[in-house]
DOVO-995760 format. One record per residue (C-alpha): residue number from 1; x, y, z; residue in three letters. Coordinates in pm, 1 decimal. Layout:
N
<rec><i>NUM</i><X>X</X><Y>Y</Y><Z>Z</Z><aa>ala</aa></rec>
...
***
This chain:
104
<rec><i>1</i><X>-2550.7</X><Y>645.9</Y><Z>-813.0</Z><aa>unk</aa></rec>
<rec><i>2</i><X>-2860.1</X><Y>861.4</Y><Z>-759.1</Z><aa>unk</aa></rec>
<rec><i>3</i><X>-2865.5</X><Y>1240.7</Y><Z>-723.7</Z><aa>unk</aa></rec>
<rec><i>4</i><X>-2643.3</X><Y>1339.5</Y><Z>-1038.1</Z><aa>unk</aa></rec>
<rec><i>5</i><X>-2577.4</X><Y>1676.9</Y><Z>-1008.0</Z><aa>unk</aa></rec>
<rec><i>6</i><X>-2743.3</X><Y>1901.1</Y><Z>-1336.5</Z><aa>unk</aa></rec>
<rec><i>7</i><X>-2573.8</X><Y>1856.3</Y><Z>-1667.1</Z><aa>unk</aa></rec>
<rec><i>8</i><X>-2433.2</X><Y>2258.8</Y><Z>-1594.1</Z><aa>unk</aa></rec>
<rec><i>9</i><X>-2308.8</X><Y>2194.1</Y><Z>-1273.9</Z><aa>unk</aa></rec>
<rec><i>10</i><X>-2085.6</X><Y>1917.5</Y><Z>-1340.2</Z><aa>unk</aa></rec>
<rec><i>11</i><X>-1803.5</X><Y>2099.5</Y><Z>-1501.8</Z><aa>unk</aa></rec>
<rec><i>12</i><X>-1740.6</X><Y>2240.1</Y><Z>-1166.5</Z><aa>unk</aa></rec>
<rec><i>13</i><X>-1680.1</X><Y>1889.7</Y><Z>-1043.2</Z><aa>unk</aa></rec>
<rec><i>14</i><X>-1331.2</X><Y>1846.7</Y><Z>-1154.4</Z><aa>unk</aa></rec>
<rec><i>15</i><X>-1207.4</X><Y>1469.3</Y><Z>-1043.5</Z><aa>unk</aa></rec>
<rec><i>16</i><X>-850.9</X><Y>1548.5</Y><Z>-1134.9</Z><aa>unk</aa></rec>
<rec><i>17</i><X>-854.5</X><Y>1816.9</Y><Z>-857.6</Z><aa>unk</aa></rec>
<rec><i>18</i><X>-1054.2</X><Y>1628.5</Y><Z>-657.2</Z><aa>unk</aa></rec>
<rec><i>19</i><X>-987.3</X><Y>1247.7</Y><Z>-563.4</Z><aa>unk</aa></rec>
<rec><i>20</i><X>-1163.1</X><Y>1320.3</Y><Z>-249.0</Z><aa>unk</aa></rec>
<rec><i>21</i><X>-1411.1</X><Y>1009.0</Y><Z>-380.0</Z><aa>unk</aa></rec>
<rec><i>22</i><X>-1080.6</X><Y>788.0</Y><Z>-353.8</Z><aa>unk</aa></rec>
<rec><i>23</i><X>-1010.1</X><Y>887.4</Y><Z>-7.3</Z><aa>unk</aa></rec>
<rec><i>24</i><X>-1294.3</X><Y>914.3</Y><Z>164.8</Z><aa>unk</aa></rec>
<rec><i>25</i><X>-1323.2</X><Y>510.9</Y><Z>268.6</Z><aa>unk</aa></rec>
<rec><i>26</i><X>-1126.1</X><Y>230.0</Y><Z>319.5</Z><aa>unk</aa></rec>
<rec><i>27</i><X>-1443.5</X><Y>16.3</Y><Z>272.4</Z><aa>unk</aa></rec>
<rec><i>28</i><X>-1584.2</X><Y>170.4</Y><Z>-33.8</Z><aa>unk</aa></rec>
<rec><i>29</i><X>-1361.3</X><Y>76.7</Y><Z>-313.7</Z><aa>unk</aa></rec>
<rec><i>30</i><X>-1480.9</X><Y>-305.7</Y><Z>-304.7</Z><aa>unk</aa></rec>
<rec><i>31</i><X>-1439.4</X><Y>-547.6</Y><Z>-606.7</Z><aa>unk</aa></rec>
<rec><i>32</i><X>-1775.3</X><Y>-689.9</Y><Z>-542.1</Z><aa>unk</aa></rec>
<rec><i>33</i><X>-1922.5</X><Y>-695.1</Y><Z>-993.2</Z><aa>unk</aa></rec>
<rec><i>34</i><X>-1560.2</X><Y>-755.9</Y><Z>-1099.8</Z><aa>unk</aa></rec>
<rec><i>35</i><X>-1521.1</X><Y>-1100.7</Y><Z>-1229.9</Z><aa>unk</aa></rec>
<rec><i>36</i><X>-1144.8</X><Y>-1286.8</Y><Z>-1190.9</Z><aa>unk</aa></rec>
<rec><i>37</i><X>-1019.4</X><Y>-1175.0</Y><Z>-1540.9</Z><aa>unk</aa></rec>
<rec><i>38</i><X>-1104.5</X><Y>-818.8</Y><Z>-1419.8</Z><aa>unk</aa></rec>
<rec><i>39</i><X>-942.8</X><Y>-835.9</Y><Z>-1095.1</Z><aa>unk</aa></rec>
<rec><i>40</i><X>-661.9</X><Y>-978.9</Y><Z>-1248.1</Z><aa>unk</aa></rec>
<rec><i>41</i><X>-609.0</X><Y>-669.0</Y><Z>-1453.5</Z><aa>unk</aa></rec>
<rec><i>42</i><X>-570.5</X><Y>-467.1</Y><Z>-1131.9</Z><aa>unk</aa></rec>
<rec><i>43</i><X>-198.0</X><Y>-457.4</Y><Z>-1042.9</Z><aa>unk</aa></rec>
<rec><i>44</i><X>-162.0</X><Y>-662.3</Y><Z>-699.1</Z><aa>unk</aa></rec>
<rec><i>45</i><X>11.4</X><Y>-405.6</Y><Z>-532.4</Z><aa>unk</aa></rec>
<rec><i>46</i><X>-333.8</X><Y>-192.7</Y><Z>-557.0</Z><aa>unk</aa></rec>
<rec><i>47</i><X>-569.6</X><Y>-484.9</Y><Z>-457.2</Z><aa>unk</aa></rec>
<rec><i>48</i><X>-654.0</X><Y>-616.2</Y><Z>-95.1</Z><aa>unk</aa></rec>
<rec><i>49</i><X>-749.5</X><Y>-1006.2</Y><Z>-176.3</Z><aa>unk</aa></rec>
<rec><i>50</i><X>-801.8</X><Y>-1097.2</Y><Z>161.7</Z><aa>unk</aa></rec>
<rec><i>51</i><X>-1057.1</X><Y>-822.6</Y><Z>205.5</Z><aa>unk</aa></rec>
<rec><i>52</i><X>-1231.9</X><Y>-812.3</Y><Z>-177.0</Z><aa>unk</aa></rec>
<rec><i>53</i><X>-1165.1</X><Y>-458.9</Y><Z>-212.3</Z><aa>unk</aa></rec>
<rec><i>54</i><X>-874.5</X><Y>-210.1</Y><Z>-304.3</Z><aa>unk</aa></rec>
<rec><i>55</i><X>-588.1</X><Y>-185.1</Y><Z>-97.4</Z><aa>unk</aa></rec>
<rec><i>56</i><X>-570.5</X><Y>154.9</Y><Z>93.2</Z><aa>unk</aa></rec>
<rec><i>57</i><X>-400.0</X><Y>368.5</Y><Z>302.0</Z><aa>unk</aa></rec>
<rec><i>58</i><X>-605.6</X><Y>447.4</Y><Z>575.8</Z><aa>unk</aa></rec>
<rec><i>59</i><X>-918.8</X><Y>583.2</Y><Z>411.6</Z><aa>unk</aa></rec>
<rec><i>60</i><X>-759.8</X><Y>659.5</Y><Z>53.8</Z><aa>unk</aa></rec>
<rec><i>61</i><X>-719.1</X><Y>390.3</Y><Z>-212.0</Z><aa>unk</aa></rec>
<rec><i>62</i><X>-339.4</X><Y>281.6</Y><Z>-265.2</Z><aa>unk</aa></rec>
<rec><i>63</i><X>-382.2</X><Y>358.6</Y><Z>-656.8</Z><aa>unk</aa></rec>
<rec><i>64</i><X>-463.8</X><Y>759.3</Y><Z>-610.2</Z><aa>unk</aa></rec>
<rec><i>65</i><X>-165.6</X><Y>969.5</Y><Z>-682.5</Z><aa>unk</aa></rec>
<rec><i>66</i><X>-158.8</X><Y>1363.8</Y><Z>-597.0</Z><aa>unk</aa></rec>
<rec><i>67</i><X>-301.5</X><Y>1551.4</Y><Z>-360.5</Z><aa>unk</aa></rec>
<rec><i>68</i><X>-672.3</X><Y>1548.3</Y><Z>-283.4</Z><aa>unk</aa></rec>
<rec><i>69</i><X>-777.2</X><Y>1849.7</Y><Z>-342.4</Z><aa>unk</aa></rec>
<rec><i>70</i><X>-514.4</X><Y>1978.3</Y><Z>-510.9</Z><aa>unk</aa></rec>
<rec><i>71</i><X>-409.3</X><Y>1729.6</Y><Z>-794.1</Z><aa>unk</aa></rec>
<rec><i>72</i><X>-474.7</X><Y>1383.4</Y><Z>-853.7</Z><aa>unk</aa></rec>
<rec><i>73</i><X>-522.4</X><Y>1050.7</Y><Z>-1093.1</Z><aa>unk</aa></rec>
<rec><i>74</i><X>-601.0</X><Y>707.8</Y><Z>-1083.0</Z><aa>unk</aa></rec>
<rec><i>75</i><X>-285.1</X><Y>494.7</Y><Z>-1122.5</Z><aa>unk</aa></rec>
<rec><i>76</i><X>-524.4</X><Y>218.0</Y><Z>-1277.0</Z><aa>unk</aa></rec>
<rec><i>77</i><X>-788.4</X><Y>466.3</Y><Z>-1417.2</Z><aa>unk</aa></rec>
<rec><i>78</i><X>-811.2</X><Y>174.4</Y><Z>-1755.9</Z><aa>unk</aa></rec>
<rec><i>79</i><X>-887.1</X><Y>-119.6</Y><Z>-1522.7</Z><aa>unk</aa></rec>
<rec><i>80</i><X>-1055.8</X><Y>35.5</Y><Z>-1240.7</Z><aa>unk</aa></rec>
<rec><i>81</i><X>-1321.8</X><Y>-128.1</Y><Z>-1044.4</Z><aa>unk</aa></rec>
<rec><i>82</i><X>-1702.3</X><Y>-95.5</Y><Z>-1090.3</Z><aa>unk</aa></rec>
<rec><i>83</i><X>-1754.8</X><Y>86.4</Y><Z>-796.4</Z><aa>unk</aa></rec>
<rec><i>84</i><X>-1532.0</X><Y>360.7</Y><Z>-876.3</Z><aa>unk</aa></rec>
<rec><i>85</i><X>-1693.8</X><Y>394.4</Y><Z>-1203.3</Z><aa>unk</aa></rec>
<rec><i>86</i><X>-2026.0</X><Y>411.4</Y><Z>-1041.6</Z><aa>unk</aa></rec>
<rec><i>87</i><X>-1913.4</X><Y>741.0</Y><Z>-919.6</Z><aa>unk</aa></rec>
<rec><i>88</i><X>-1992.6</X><Y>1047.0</Y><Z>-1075.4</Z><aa>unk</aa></rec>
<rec><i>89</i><X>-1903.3</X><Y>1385.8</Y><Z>-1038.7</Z><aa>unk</aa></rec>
<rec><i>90</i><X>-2148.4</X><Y>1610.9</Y><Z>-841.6</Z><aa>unk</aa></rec>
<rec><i>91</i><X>-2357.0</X><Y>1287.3</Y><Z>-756.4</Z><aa>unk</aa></rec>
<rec><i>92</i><X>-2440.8</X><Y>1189.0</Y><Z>-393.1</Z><aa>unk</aa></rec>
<rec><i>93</i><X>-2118.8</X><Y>1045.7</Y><Z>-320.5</Z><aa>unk</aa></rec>
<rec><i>94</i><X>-1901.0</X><Y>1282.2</Y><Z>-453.7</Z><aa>unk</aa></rec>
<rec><i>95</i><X>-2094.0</X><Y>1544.9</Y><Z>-258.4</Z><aa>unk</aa></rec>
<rec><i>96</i><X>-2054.2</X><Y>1392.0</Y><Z>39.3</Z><aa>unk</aa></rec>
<rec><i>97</i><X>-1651.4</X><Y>1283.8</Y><Z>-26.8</Z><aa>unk</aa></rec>
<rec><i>98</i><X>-1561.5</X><Y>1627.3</Y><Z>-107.8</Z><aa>unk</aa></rec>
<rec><i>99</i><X>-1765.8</X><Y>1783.7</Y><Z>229.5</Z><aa>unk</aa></rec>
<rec><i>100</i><X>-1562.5</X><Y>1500.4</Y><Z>406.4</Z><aa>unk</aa></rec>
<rec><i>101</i><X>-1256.9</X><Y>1740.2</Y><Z>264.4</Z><aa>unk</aa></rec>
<rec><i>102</i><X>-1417.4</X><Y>2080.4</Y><Z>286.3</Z><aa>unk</aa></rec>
<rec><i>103</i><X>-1391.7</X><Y>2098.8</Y><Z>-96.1</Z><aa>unk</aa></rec>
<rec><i>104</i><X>-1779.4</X><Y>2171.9</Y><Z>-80.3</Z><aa>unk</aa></rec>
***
């Protein structure tokens, strides 16, 4: 992702008080780099074959447990796709995923 936030700024991004990233689009969390033994990994009840991408509820991703905004964690954080890996906290889309929110 492009527009990290500065090294000093970051700490403020806390994802486990976040998880606005995880909610913010049902068509973001796709399993587009992931090769078969990878998706494999991902529980079935979290994936969306049909569609190549996470299942989700609404907007937020089936595998993110808490309260966005509040309290939250990946229930496949060890075998989570690329794309969710990608993102970093205070980048461009976790800027714009917590605005979504009003986290700001």
């Amino acid at each position: 992702m492009t527009g990290a936030a500065p090294p000093d700024e970051v700490t403020r991004y806390d994802c486990q008080s976040c998880g606005a990233c995880c909610s913010y689009s049902r068509d973001w969390p796709r399993l587009t780099l992931e090769d078969d033994a990878a998706i494999a990994r991902i529980s079935a009840e979290f994936r969306d074959d049909d569609s190549g991408r996470m299942r989700c509820e609404g907007d937020r991703c089936a595998a993110l447990v808490g309260t966005v905004g509040v309290s939250t964690s990946c229930a496949i954080y060890a075998v989570r796709p690329e794309v969710c890996r990608a993102c970093l906290p205070g980048d461009d889309a976790c800027r714009i995923a917590r605005e979504r929110f009003g986290l700001g």
